[in-house]
C-alpha positions in Angstrom: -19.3 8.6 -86.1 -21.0 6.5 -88.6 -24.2 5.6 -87.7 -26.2 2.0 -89.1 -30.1 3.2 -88.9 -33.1 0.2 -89.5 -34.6 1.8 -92.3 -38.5 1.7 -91.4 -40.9 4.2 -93.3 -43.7 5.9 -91.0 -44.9 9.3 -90.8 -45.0 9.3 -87.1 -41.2 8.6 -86.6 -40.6 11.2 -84.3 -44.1 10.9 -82.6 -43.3 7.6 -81.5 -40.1 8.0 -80.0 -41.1 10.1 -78.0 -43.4 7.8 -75.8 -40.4 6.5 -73.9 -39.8 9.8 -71.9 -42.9 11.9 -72.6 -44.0 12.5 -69.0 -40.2 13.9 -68.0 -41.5 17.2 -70.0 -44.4 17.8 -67.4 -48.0 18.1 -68.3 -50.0 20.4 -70.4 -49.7 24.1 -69.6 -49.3 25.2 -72.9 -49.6 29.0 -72.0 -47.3 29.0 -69.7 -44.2 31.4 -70.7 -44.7 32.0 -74.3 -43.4 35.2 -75.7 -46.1 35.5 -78.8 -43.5 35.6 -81.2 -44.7 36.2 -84.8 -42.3 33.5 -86.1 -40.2 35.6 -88.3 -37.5 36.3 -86.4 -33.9 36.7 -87.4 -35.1 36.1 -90.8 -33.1 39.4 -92.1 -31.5 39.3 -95.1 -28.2 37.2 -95.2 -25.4 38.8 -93.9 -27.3 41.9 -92.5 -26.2 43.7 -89.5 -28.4 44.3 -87.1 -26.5 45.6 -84.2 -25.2 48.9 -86.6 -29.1 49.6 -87.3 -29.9 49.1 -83.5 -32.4 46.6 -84.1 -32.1 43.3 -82.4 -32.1 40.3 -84.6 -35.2 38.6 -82.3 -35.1 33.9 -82.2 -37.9 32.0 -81.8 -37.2 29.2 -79.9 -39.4 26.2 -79.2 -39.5 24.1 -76.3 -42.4 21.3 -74.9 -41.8 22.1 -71.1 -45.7 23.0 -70.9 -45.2 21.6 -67.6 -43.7 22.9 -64.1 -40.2 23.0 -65.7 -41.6 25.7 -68.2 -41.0 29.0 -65.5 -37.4 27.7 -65.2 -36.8 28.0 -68.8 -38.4 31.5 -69.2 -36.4 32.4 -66.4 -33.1 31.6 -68.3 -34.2 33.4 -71.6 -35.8 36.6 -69.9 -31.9 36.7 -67.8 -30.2 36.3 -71.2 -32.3 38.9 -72.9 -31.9 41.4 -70.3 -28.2 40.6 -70.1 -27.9 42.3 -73.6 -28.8 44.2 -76.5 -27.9 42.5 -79.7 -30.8 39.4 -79.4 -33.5 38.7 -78.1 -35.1 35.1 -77.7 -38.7 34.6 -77.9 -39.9 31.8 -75.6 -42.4 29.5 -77.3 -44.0 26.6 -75.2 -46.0 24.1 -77.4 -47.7 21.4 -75.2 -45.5 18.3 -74.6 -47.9 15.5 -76.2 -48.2 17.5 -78.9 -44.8 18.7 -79.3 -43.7 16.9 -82.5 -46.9 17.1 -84.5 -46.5 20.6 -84.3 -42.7 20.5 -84.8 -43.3 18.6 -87.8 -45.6 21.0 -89.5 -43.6 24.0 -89.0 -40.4 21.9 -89.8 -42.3 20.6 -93.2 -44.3 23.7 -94.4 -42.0 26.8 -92.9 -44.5 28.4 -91.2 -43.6 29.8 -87.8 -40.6 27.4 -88.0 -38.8 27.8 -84.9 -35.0 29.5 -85.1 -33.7 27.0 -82.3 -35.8 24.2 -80.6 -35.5 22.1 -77.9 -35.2 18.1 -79.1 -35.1 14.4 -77.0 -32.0 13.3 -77.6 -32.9 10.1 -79.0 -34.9 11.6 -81.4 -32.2 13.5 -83.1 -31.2 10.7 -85.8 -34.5 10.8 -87.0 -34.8 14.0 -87.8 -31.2 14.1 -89.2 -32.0 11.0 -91.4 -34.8 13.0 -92.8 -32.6 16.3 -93.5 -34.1 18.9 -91.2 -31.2 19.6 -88.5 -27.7 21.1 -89.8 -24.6 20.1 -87.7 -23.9 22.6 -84.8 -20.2 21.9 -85.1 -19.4 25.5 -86.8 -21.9 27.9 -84.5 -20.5 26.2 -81.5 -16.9 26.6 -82.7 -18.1 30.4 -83.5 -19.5 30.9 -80.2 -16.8 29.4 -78.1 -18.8 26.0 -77.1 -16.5 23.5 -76.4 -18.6 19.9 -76.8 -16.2 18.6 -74.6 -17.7 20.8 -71.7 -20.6 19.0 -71.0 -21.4 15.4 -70.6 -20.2 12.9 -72.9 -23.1 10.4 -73.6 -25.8 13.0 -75.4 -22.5 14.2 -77.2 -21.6 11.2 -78.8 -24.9 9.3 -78.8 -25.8 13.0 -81.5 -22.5 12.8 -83.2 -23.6 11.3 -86.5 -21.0 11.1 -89.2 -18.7 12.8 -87.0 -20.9 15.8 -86.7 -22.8 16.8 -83.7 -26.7 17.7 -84.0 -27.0 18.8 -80.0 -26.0 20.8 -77.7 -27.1 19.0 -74.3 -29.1 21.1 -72.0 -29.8 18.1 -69.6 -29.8 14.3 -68.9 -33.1 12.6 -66.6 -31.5 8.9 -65.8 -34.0 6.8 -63.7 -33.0 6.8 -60.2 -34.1 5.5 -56.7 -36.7 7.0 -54.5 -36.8 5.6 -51.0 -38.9 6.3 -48.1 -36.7 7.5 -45.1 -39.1 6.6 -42.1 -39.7 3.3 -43.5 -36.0 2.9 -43.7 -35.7 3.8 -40.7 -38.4 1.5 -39.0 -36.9 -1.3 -41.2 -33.6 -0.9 -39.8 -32.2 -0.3 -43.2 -29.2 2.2 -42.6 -28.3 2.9 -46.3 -29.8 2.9 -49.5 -29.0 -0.7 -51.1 -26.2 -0.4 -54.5 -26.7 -3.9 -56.1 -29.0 -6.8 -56.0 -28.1 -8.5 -52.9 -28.5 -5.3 -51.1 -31.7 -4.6 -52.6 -33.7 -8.1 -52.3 -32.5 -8.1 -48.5 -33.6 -4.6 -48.1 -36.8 -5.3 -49.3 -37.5 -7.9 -47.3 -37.2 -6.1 -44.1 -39.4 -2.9 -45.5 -42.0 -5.6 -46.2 -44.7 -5.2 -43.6 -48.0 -7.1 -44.9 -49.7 -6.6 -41.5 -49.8 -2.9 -42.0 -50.1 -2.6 -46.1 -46.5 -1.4 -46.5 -44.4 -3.3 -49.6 -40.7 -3.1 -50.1 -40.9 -2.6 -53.5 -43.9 -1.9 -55.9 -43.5 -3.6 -59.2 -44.7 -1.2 -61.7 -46.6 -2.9 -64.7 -47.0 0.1 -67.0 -44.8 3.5 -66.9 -42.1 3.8 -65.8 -41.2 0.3 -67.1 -40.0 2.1 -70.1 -37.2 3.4 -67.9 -36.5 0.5 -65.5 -36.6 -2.8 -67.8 -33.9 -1.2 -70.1 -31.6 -0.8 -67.4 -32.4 -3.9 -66.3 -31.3 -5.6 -69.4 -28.4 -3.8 -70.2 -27.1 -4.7 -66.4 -27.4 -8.1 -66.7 -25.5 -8.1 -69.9 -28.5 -7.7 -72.4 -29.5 -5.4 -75.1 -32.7 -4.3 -76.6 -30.9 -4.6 -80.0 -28.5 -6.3 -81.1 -27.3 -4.7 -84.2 -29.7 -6.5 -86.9 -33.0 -7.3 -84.8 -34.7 -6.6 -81.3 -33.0 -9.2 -78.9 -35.3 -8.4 -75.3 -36.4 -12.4 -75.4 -32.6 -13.8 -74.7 -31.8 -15.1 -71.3 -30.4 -12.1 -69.8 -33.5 -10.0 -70.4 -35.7 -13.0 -69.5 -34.3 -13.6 -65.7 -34.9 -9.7 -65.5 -38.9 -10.2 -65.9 -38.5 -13.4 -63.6 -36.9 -11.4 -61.0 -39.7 -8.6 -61.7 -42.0 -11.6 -61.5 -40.8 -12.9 -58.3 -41.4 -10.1 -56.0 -44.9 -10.2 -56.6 -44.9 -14.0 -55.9 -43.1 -13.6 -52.5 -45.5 -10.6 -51.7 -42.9 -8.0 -52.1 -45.1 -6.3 -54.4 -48.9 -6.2 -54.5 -50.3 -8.1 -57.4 -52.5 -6.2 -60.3 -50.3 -3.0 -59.7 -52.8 -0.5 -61.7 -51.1 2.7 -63.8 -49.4 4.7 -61.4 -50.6 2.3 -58.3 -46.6 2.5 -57.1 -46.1 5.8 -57.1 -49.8 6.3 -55.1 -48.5 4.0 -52.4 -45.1 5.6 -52.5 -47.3 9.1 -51.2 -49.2 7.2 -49.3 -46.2 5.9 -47.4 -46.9 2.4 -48.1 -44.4 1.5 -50.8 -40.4 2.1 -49.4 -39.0 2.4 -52.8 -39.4 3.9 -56.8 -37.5 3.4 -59.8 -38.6 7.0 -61.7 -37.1 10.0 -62.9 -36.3 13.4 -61.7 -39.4 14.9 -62.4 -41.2 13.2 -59.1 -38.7 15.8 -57.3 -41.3 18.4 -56.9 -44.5 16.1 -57.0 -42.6 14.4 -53.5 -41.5 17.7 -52.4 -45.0 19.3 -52.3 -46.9 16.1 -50.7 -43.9 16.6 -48.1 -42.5 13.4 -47.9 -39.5 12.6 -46.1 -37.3 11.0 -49.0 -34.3 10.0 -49.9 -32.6 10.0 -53.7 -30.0 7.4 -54.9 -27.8 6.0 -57.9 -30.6 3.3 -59.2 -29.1 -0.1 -58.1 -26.7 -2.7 -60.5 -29.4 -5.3 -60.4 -27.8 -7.3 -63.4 -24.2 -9.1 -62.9 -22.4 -7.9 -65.9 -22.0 -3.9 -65.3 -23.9 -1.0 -64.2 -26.0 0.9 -66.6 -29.0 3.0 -66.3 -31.5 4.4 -68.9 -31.9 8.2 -69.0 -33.5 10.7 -71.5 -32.0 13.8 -72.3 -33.5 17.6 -73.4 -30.8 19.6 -76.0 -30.7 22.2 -78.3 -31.1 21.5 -82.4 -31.4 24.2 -85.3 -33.1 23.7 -88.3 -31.6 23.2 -91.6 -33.6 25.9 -92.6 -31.9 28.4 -90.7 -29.3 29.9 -92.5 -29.3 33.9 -91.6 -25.9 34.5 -90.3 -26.8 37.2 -87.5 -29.9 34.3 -86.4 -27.2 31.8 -86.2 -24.7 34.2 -84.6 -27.3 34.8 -81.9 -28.4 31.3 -81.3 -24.8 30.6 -80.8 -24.7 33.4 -78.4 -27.6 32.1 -76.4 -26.0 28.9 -76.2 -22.9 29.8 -74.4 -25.0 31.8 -72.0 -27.0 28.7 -71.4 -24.0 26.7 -71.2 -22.7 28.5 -67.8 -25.9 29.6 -66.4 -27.9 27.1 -66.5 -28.3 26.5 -62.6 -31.6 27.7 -63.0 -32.3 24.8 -64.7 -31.0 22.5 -62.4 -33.3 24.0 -59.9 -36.3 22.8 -61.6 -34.8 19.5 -60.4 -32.9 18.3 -63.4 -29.5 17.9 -63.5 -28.1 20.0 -66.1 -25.5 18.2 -68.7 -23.0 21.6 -68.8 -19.8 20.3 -66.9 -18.9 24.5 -66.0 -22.2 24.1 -64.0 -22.0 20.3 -62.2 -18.9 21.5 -61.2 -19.7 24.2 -59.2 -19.9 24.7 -55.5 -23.7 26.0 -56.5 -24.8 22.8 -58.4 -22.4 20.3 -56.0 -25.1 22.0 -52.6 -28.0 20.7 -54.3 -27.9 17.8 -53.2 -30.9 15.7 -55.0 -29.3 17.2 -58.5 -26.1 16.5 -57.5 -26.8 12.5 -56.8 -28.2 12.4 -59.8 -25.8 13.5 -61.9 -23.7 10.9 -60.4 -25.8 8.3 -62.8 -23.9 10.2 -65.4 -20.9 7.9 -66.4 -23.5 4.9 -66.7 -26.4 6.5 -68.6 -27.7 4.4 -71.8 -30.3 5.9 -74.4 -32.7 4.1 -76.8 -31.0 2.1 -79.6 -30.2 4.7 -82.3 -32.4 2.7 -85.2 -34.9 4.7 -86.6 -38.4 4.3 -85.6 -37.8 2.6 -82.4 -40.6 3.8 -80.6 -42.9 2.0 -82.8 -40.6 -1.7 -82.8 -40.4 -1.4 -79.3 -44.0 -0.4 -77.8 -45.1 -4.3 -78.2 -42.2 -4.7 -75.4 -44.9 -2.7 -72.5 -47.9 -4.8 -72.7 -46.0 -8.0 -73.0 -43.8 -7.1 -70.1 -47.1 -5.8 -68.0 -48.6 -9.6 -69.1 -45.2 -11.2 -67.5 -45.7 -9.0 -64.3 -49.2 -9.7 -64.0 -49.2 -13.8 -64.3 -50.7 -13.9 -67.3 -47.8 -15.1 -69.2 -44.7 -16.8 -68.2 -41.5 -14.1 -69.2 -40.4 -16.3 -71.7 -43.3 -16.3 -73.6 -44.2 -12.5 -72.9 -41.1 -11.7 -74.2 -41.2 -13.9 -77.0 -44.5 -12.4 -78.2 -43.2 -9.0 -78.2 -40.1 -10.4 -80.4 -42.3 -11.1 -82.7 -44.5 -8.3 -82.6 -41.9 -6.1 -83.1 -40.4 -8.0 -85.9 -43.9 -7.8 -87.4 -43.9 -3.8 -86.8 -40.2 -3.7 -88.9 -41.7 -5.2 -91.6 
């Protein structure tokens, strides 16, 4: 599939991108399950054969889960490693905001260049457009990976010139957290699917007297997540082919309607960062656009709460933002037993990656979502529903950097401080001004 890419030069390409979904990686535990590897693995000479020495040909594999989802991981790769005696995969956690500085030195220079590593999905055509990712078309084929086992979106959003870059490990859509006793109090008996649903429910979880708000407006993170949904459902883009397009009328009414629910006291007013998700532990906020991540942050403060397909706010269709983890290989790598064994880690990964999923994410391998295992859990499950309607960032290169001008301007809108016309407006031209 060919690809059109906005040519913009930066060093930080792949820095920026990732701000959208940094946080869904977890925090900073860097130390937490790496193997030490020397970074010279499978880097025999072509065409050697381990496996008639006895050696094994030994991967180093990258990933930037330095948060809670990091044991998960290591539990997959110390199963595989045990499951056999032809590779083994040395686990490598770099910590997730710095992630792809490191990736880009070792990518860049060679030294302790990861073997396989994990990549966001949308930040795959940047690191194709600068010639450091081979296809995985041929190693899958080798392996047995079928592309049309897992879900469709991260496939053909990293299909570039009809060839795919990824093998999908996962995909974290924003969803909807509700508060079940406050549901409950409210009256509300299901969680709301569209608009009219929502602005009623609301309404009724609204309790000024006692401090509790239907709906907290966020004004920072996770806007990233929930104001391209937004647009896109109301039959918006973020671009448009040739130039951002978040000022047109359909992404306009979307801040308005942001806008209002602080005006009719839905929402509190001057929402600090994370102010929503504090009330939403506090009990005091009955529902949260966020990601799958929160599972275990809501799970250990014990509250009792509900997951659910985020809502079709917009009239034109539903669509929700989502990030996604998957596997890349370096162009560098060209060993055939290393590639041989990356393929081989792959299909494993491919049909046992339930461990995964219990880390709260729902994995993007169709073997797994369909069975009974992955269908019981139930939070994973519901969100893997947001599948068919999952949208990533625009495939132009650099977007991170066009688009961050978007945040504040949108917080300014949310805050009073600007009507959303203008806000938006300003961040048209900001962005414009950051393309140049």
């Amino acid at each position: 599939m060919k690809r059109s890419m906005q040519k913009v030069t930066s060093s930080l390409l792949a820095v920026m991108m990732l701000g959208m979904v940094v946080t869904a990686c977890g925090g900073n535990n860097a130390d937490s399950g790496n193997a030490g590897s020397s970074g010279n693995s499978g880097k025999a000479a072509q065409g050697s054969d381990s496996s008639s020495s006895g050696k094994k040909t030994e991967l180093l594999f990258w990933s930037p889960f330095s948060g809670s989802d990091g044991p998960f991981m290591k539990k997959i790769v110390d199963k595989y490693n045990s499951s056999q005696d032809q590779y083994k995969v040395n686990f490598v956690i770099q910590p997730n905001g710095e992630y792809y500085k490191q990736l880009d030195v070792a990518l860049s220079t060679g030294k302790e260049r990861p073997d396989l590593m994990i990549m966001h999905v949308d930040s795959v055509p940047t690191y194709q457009s600068k010639d450091q990712l081979q296809p995985v078309d041929g190693l899958a084929n080798a392996a047995g990976i079928n592309p049309a086992d897992f879900a469709e979106a991260p496939i053909k959003y990293a299909t570039i010139d009809s060839k795919l870059y990824t093998i999908p490990l996962d995909i974290h859509p924003v969803v909807m957290y509700y508060n079940k006793d406050l549901f409950e109090k409210a009256g509300v008996t299901a969680p709301p699917a569209n608009r009219a649903e929502f602005d009623a429910a609301v309404e009724k979880l609204t309790d000024k007297s006692k401090g509790v708000y239907g709906y907290v407006v966020p004004t920072l993170w996770p806007q990233q997540f929930i104001f391209p949904s937004l647009v896109w459902q109301n039959g918006g883009e973020l671009w448009n082919g040739t130039d951002v397009a978040y000022n047109s009328p359909e992404a306009v009414e979307m801040v308005q309607w942001l806008r209002d629910m602080v005006d009719k006291g839905i929402s509190p007013a001057n929402v600090q960062q994370d102010g929503e998700n504090t009330l939403f532990l506090q009990g005091k906020n009955a529902i949260q656009f966020n990601g799958p991540w929160m599972k275990s942050q809501f799970d250990e403060a014990g509250l009792n709460y509900g997951v659910a397909v985020m809502p079709q706010i917009g009239k034109a269709k539903q669509a929700i933002y989502a990030g996604s983890h998957g596997f890349v290989v370096p162009k560098a790598v060209t060993d055939s037993n290393t590639l041989a064994g990356i393929g081989d880690f792959l299909k494993y990964v491919s049909g046992n990656s339930l461990d995964w999923a219990e880390s709260g994410q729902a994995v993007a391998s169709k073997t797994v979502m369909d069975s009974a295992e992955f269908k019981a859990m139930e939070f994973q499950s519901t969100v893997a529903q947001s599948f068919p309607a999952v949208q990533f960032a625009p495939n132009v290169l650099n977007w991170g950097t066009i688009v961050e001008p978007v945040w504040g301007e949108l917080s300014n809108a949310i805050l009073g401080k600007k009507s959303p016309q203008q806000a938006m407006d300003d961040a048209v031209a900001k962005s414009r001004q950051a393309m140049k």
